[in-house]
C-alpha positions as CSV (number, residue, x, y, z in Angstrom):
1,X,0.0,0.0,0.0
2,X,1.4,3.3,-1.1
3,X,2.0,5.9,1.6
4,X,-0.5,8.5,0.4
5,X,-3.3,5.3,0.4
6,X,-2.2,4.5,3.8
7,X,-2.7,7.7,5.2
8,X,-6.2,8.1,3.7
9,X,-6.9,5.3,5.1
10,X,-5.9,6.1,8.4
11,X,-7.6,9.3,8.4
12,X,-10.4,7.6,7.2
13,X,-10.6,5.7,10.4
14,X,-10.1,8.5,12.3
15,X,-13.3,10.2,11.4
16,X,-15.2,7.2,11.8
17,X,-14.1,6.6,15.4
18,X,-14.7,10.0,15.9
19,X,-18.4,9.5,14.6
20,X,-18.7,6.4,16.5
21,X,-17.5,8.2,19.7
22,X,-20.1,11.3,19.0
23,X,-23.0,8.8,18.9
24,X,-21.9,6.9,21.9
25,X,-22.0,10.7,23.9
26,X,-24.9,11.7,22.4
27,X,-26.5,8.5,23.5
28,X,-24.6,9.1,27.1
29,X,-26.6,12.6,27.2
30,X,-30.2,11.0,25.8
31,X,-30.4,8.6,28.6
32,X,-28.7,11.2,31.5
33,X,-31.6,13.3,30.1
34,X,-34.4,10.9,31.4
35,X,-32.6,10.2,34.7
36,X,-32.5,13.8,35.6
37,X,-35.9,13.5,37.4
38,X,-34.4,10.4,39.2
39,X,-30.9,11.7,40.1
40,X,-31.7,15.7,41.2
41,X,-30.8,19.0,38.8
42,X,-27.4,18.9,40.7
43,X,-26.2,15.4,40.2
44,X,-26.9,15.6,36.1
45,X,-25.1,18.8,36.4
46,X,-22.1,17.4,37.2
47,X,-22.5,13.9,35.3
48,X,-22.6,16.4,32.5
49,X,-19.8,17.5,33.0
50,X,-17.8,14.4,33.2
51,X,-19.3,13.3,30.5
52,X,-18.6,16.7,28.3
53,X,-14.7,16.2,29.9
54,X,-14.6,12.3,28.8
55,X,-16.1,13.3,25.4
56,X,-13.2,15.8,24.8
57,X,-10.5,13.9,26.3
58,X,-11.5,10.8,23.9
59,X,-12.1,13.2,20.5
60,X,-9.2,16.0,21.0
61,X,-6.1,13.5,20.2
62,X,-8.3,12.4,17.4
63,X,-9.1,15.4,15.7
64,X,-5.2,17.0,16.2
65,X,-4.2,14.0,14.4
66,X,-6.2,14.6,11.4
67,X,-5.6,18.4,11.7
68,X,-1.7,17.8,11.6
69,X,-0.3,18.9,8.8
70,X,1.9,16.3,6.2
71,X,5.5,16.6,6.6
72,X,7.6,16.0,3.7
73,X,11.3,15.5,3.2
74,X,12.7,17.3,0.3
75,X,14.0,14.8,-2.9
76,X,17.9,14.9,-3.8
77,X,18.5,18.0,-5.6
78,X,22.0,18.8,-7.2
């Protein structure tokens, strides 16, 4: 596999995890949605949080890698 195919295909990868990691929050916030009644204002409040924290923390590293730009090395010139 050639390097540019390789790439692609890493990248590709990338941005499915990434969708695959958005659904799995948005699911995360659907059901902490119905349990607010159950758990108090307060205590969704702050599983919110974690959950906006873990969201980031899993999708940042992610999304820099596909950001990052390609660094090239320069052929032989005379």
């Amino acid at each position: 596999m050639k390097q540019d195919a390789r790439r692609q295909a890493i990248k590709t990868q990338r941005e499915q995890l990434i969708q695959d990691l958005e659904s799995l929050y948005m699911d995360a916030f659907d059901r902490l949605g119905q349990l607010e009644g159950e758990i108090g204002e307060v205590k969704a409040a702050q599983f919110t949080q974690m959950i906006l924290n873990s969201k980031t923390a899993a999708i940042e590293p992610l999304l820099k890698e596909i950001e990052k730009p390609v660094i090239t090395t320069p052929g032989n010139e005379p």
